[in-house]
C-alpha positions as CSV (number, residue, x, y, z in Angstrom):
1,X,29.9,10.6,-17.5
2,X,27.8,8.2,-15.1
3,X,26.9,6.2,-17.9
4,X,30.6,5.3,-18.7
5,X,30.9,4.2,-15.1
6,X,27.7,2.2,-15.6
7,X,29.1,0.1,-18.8
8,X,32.0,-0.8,-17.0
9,X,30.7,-2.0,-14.2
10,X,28.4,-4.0,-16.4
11,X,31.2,-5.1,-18.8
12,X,32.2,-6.1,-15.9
13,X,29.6,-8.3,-14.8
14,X,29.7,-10.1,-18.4
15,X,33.2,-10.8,-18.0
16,X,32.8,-12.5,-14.6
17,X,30.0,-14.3,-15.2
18,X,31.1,-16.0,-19.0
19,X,34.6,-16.9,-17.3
20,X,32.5,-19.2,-14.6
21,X,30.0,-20.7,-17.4
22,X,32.8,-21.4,-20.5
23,X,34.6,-24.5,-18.6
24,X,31.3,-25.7,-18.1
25,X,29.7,-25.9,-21.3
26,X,33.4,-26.7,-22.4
27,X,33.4,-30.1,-20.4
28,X,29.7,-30.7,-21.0
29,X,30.6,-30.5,-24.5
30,X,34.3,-31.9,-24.7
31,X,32.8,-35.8,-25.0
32,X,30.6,-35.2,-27.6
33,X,33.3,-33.6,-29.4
34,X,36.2,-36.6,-28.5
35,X,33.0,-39.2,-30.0
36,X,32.9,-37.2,-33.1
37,X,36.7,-37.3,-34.0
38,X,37.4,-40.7,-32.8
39,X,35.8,-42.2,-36.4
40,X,38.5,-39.7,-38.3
41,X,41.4,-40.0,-35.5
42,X,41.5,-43.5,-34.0
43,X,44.2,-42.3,-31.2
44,X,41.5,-39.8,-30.2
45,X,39.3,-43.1,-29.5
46,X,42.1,-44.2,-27.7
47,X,42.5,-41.2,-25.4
48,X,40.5,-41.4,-21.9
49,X,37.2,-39.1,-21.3
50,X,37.4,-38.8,-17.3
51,X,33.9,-37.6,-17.4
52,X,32.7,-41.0,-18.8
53,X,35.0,-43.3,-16.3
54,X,34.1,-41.9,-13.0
55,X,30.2,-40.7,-14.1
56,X,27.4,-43.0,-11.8
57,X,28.7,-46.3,-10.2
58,X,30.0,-49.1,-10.8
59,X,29.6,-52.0,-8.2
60,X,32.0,-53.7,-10.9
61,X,34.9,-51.2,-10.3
62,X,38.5,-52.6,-9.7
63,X,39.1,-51.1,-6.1
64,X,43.4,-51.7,-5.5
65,X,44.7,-54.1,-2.9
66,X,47.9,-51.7,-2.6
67,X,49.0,-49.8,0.6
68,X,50.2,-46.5,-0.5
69,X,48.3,-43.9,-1.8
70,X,50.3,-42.8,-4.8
71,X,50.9,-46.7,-5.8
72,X,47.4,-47.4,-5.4
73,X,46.3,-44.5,-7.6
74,X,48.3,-45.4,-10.7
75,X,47.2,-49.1,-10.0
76,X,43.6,-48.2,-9.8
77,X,44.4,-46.2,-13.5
78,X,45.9,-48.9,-14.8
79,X,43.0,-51.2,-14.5
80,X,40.8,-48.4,-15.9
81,X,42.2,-47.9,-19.1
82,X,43.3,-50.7,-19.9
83,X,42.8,-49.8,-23.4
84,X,45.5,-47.3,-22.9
85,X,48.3,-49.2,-22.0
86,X,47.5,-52.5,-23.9
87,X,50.9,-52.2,-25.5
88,X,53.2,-51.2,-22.5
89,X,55.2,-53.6,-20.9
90,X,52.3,-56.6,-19.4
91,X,54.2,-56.4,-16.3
92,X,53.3,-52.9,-15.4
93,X,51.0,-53.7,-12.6
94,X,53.6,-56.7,-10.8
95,X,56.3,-53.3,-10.8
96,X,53.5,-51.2,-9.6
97,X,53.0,-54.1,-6.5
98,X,57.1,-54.0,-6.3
99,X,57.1,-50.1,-6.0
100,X,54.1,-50.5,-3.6
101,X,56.3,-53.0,-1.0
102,X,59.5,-50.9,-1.2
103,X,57.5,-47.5,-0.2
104,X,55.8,-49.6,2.4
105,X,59.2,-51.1,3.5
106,X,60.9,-47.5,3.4
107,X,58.0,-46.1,5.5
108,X,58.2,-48.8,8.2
109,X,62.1,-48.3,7.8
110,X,61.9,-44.5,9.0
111,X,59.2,-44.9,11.5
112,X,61.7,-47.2,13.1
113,X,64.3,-45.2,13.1
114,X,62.4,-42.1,14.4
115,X,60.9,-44.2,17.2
116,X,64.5,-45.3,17.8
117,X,65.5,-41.9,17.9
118,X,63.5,-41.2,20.5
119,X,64.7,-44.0,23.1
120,X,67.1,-43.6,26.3
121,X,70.6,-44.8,25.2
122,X,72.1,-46.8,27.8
123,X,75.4,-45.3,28.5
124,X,78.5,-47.5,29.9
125,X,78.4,-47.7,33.3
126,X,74.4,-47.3,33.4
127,X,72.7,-50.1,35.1
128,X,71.7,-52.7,32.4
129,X,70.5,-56.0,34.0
130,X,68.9,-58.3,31.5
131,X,65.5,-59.0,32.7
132,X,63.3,-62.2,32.7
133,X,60.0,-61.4,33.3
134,X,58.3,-64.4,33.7
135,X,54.1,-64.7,33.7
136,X,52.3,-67.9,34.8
137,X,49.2,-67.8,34.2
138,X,46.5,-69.7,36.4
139,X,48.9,-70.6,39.2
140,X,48.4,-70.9,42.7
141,X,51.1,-70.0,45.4
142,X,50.5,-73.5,46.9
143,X,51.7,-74.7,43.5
144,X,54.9,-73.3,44.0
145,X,57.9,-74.6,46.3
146,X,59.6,-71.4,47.4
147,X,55.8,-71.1,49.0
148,X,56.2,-73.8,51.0
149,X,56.0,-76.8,48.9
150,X,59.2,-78.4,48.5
151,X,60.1,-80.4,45.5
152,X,57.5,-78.9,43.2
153,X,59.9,-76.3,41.7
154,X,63.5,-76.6,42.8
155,X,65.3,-74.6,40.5
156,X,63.1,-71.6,41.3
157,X,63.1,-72.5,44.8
158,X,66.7,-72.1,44.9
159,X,66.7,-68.9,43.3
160,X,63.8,-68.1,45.6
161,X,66.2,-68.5,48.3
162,X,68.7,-66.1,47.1
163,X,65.9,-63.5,46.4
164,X,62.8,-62.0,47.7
165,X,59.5,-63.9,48.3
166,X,56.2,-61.7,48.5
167,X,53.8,-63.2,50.6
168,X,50.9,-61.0,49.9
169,X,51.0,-60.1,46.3
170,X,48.0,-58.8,45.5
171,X,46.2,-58.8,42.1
172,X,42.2,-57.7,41.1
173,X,39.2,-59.8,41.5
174,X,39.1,-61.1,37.7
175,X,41.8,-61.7,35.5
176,X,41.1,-58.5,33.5
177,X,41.9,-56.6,35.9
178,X,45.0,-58.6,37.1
179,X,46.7,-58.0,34.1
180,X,46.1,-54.4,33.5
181,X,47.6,-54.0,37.3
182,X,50.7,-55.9,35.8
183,X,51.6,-54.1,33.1
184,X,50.5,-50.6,33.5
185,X,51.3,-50.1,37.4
186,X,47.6,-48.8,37.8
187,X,45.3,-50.4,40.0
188,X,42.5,-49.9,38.4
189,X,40.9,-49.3,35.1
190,X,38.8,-47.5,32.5
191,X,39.9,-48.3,30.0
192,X,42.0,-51.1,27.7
193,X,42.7,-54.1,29.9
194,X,45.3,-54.9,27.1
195,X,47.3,-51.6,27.4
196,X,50.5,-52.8,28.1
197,X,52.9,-49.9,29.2
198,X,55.5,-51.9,31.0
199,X,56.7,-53.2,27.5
200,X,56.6,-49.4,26.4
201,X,58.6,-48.1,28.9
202,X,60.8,-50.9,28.8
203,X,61.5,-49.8,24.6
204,X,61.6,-46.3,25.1
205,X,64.4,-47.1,28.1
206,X,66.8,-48.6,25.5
207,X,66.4,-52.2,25.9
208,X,65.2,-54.9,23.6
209,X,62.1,-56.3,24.6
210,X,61.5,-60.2,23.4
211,X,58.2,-61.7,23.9
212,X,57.6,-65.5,24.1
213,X,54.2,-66.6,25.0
214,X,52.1,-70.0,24.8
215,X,48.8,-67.9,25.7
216,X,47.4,-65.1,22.9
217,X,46.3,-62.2,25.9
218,X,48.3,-59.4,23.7
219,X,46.6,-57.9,21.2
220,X,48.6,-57.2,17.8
221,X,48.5,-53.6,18.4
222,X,50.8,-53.9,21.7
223,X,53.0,-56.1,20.2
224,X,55.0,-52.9,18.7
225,X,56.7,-52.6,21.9
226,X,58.6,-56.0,21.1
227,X,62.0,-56.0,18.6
228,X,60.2,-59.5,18.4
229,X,57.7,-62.1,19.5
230,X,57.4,-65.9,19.4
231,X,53.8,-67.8,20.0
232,X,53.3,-70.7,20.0
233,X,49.9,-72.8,20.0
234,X,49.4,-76.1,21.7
235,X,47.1,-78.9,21.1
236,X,44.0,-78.5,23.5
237,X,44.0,-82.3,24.6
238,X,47.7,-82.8,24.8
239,X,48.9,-79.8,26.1
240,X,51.6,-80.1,24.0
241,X,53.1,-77.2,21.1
242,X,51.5,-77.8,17.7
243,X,52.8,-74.5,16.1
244,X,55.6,-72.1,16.7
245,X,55.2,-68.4,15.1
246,X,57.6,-65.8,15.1
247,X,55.9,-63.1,12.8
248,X,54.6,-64.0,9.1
249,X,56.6,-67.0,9.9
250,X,55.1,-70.3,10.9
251,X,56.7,-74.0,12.2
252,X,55.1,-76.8,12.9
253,X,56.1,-79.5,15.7
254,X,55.9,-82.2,14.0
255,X,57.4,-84.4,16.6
256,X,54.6,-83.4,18.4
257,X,51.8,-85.3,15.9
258,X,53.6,-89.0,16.0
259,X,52.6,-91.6,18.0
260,X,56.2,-92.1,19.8
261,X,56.1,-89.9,23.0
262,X,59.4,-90.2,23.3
263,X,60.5,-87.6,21.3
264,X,57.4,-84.6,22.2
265,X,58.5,-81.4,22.7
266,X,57.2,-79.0,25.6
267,X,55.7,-75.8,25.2
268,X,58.2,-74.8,28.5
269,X,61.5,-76.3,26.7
270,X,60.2,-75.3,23.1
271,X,60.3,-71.8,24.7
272,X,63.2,-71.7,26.8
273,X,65.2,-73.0,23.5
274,X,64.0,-69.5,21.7
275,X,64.8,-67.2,25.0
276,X,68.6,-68.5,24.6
277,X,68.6,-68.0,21.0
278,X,66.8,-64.1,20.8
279,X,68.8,-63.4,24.1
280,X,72.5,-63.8,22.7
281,X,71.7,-63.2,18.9
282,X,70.0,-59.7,18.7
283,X,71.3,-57.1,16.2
284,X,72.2,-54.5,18.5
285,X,73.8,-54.3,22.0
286,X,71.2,-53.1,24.0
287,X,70.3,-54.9,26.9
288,X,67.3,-57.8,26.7
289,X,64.2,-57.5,28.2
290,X,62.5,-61.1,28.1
291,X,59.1,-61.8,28.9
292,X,57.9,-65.0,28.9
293,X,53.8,-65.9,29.7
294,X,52.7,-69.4,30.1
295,X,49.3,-70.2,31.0
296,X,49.2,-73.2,32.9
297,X,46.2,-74.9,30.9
298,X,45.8,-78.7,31.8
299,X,43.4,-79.3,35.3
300,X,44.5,-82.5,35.9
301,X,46.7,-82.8,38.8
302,X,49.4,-84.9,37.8
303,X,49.5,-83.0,34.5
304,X,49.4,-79.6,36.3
305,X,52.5,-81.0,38.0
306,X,54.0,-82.0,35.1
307,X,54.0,-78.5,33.3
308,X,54.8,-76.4,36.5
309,X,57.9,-78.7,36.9
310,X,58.6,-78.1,33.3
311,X,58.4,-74.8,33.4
312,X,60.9,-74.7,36.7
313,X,63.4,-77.2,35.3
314,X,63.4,-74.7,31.8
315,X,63.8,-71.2,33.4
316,X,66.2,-72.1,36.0
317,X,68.6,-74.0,33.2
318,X,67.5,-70.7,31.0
319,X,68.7,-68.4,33.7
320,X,71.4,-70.3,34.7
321,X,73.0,-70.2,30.9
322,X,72.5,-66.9,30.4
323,X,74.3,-66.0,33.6
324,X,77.9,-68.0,32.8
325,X,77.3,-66.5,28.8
326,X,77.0,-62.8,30.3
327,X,80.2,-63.4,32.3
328,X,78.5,-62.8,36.1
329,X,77.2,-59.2,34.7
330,X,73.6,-58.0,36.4
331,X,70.5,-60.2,35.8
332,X,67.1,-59.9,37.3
333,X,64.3,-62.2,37.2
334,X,60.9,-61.6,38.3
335,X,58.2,-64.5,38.6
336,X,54.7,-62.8,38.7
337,X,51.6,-65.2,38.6
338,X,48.3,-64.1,37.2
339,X,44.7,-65.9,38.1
340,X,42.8,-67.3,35.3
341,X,38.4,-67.3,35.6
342,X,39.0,-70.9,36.8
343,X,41.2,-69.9,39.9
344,X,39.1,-66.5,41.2
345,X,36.9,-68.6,42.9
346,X,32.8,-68.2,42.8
347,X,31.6,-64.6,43.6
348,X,30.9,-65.9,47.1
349,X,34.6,-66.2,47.4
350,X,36.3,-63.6,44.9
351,X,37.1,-61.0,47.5
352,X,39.4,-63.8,49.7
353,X,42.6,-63.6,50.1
354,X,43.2,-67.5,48.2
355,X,41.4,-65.4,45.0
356,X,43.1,-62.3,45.4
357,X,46.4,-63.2,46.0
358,X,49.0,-64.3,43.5
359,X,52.8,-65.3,43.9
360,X,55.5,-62.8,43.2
361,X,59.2,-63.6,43.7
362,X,62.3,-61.4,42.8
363,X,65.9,-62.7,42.3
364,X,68.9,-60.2,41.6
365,X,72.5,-62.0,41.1
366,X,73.9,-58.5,42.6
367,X,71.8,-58.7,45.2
368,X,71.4,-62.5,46.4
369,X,70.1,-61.7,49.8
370,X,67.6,-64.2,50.8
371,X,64.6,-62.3,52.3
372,X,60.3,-63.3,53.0
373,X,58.1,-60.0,53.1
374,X,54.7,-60.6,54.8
375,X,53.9,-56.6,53.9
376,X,51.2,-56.3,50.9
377,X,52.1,-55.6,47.6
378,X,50.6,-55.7,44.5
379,X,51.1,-56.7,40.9
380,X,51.0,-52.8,40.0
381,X,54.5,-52.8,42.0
382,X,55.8,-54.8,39.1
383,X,56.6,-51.4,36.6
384,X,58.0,-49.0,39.1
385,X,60.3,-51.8,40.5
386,X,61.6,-52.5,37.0
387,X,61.8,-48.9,36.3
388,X,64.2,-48.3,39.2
389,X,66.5,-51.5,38.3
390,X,67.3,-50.2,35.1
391,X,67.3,-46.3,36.0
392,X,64.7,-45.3,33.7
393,X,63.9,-41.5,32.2
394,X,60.9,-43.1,30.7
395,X,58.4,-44.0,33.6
396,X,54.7,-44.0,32.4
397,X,51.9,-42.8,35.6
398,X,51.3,-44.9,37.9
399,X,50.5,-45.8,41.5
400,X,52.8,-48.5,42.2
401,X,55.7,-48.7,44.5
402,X,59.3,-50.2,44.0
403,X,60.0,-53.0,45.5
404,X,63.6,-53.6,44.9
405,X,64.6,-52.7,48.4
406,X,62.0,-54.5,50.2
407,X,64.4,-57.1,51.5
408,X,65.6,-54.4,54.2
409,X,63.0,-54.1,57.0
410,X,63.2,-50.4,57.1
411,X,62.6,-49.6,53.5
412,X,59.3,-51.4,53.3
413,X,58.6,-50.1,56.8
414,X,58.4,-46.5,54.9
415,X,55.2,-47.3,53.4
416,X,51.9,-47.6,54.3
417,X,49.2,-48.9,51.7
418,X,45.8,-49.2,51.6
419,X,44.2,-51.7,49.4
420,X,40.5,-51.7,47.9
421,X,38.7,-54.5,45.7
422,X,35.0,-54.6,45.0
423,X,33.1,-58.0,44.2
424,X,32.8,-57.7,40.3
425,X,29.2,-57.3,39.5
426,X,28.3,-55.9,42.9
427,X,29.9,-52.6,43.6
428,X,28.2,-52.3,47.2
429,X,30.7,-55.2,48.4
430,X,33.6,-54.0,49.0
431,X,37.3,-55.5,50.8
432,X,39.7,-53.2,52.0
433,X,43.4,-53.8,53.3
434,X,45.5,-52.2,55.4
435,X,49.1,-53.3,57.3
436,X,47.6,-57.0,59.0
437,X,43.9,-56.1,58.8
438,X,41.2,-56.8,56.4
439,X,37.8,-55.4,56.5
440,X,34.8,-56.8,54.0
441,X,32.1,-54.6,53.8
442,X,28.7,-55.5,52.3
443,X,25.4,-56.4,54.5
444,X,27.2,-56.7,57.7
445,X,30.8,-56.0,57.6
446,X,33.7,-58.4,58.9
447,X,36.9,-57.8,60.6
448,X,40.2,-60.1,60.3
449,X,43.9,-60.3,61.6
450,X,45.3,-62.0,58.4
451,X,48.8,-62.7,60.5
452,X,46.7,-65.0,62.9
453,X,43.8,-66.1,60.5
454,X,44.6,-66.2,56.5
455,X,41.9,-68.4,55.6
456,X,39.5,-65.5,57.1
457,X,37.6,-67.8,59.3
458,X,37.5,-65.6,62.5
459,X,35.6,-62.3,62.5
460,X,37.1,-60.0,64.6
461,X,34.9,-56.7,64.3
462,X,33.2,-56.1,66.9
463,X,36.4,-56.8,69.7
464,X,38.0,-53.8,67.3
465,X,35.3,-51.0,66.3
466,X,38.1,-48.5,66.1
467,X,40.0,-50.5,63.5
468,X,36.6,-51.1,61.3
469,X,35.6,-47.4,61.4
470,X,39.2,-46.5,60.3
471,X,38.5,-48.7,57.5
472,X,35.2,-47.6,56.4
473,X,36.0,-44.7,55.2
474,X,38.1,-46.2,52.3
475,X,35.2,-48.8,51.9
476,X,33.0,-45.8,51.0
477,X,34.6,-44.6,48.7
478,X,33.5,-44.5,44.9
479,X,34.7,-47.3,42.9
480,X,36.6,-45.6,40.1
């Protein structure tokens, strides 16, 4: 009886092993056998043999330009076998293209609405200023009037005056750095400079962020985080807007490329025009988060002058609208500079307070308590402030502090900060602040009151040993 056992097993065996060899020799054969019916059956001809289409390479190969997978597929087909579909409609592939849009366009459409799904609904009641958040690039407090420099900027000056002034505003020893303190409330970095949270959080709080900008510092990745952007380029020589893009869309100036100066267009009024139009035209009610980022580009004085004053005289009528159309409800504007390579000074200078320091001024219409704080901030107070205005649920980490109380002595009086810069390129030099005093610690470190001596000029170290060893110990430590 072993032997029936035996031939089972081995019928077995023969079974298995001609089921995995038969669709083998079948497709090895299956061409040969197509070619020899094609001369009797001319639709066999007509039929395609995959194993001859996609056998070796072809460096000649159509490769689709279509998005989707499945779209791209049938294009990639139709181009193939041609032969095949010589007699369907010659329009086949312009539908495929069509199909190809409207699944991209659906795609986008649900990615929107899950994202939107996802934000904080402002709820009546809730805090909802609109917020101008406006960027100048490559300014200098002494460029500025509510600084100390009367006439330069009188619209902001007089907002300024109903608002908070920061005297130390702190940003990074390069403009890199400077940036990534802005707009992720970190104060230092590992990573993307161009990370931009604040516009995140501002999205995912419910509000409508609008970005206008004359400089090109965000990369298209971040501009998600806007329901829309405006750029616009100017002409290198004349300062002046040559193009204005808002999306695929582009618009040229061309008032801008006569010779009659009379009617040119500034990049400050070009942009101020947009803010009042995204502002009061949006699709939905949520509240309007409105960045706008100038970089202050000419280096001629009387030109400098010209396009600060421009850009005062356009946000201060801009503001000024938008307060009598909103019907006295909450605003909030927030002028933050940011240093450019030109205004860091040389590496002898970088850790100074002139190249460390940038202006910040706040202005609440709730609030319009005039109010000068000599305590140091820095531009990585700008996110948590904002976050506390509007009452967000959305706050990214950070180490920034609000600031939106600062115009009482005894919330600012609450915290005590310590700040730490080293010289780019040199990590053994290193500055540290802390309440009035300023240490700088490299071959032989130096002392300073800044109250009595701002322009560092006086080395106090060895009158206050006690104060310099309490500020070693945060020069010592690792830069991260």
């Amino acid at each position: 009886m072993h032997w029936i056992g035996r031939s089972i097993v081995v019928l077995a065996l023969i079974i298995i092993v001609a089921i995995m060899l038969w669709p083998r020799s079948w497709r090895e054969n299956e061409p040969a056998s197509r070619q020899a019916q094609a001369a009797e059956d001319p639709l066999v001809a007509r039929l395609p043999i995959a194993e001859e289409h996609f056998s070796g390479t072809d460096d000649n190969a159509y490769v689709s330009s279509l998005d989707n997978d499945l779209t791209r597929s049938l294009d990639q087909m139709v181009a193939a076998h041609g032969e095949v579909f010589e007699e369907s409609d010659a329009g086949l592939q312009d539908r495929l293209a069509d199909a190809d849009r409207r699944l991209s366009s659906i795609k986008s459409e649900i990615r929107t609405a899950m994202r939107n799904a996802n934000r904080q609904v402002r709820l009546p009641g809730q805090s909802s200023p609109l917020i101008m958040l406006v960027v100048l690039e490559g300014i200098s407090k002494e460029e500025l009037g509510f600084y100390g420099h009367p006439g330069a900027t009188p619209l902001l000056e007089d907002l300024a005056e109903r608002g908070t002034v920061f005297e130390a505003c702190y940003a990074g020893p390069t403009p890199e750095i400077a940036r990534y303190m802005l707009f992720t409330g970190s104060g230092h970095s590992d990573g993307d400079h161009r990370e931009n949270l604040l516009a995140a959080m501002m999205w995912n709080s419910g509000y409508r962020p609008l970005l206008l900008e004359n400089g090109n510092w965000i990369a298209k990745s971040e501009r998600r985080f806007y329901d829309d952007s405006i750029h616009v380029a100017t002409n290198a020589d004349t300062h002046l807007p040559e193009l204005l893009m808002q999306g695929e869309a582009e618009v040229r100036i061309v008032a801008n490329q006569n010779d009659d100066s009379s009617d040119d267009v500034t990049t400050a009024r070009l942009l101020a025009q947009q803010v009042r139009q995204m502002a009061t035209t949006g699709r939905d009610r949520r509240p309007a988060f409105i960045q706008l980022h100038w970089q202050i580009t000419a280096t001629a004085p009387e030109e400098r002058f010209r396009q600060i004053a421009d850009i005062d005289q356009s946000v201060g009528r801009v503001f000024h609208d938008l307060q009598q159309k909103r019907g006295g409800r909450s605003m909030m504007l927030v002028v933050a500079g940011l240093p450019t390579e030109a205004s860091v000074g040389t590496e002898a200078t970088s850790l100074s307070e002139q190249s460390l320091q940038v202006p910040l001024m706040i202005h609440r219409t709730r609030n319009p308590h005039g109010a000068t704080v000599a305590e140091p901030c820095g531009l990585l107070d700008v996110l948590p402030t904002l976050a506390e205005a509007i009452g967000s649920s959305r706050v990214p980490p950070h180490n920034g502090v609000s600031l939106l109380n600062w115009e009482d002595d005894s919330q600012r009086k609450k915290v005590t900060r310590v700040f730490r810069w080293s010289r780019p390129g040199n990590a053994n030099e290193v500055a540290v602040r802390q309440g009035p005093w300023k240490a700088i610690f490299g071959a032989t470190p130096q002392l300073f009151f800044l109250p009595d001596d701002p322009r560092e000029t006086n080395d106090v170290a060895d009158e206050n040993q006690e104060v310099l060893e309490a500020l070693a110990k945060y020069g010592q430590i690792e830069q991260r």
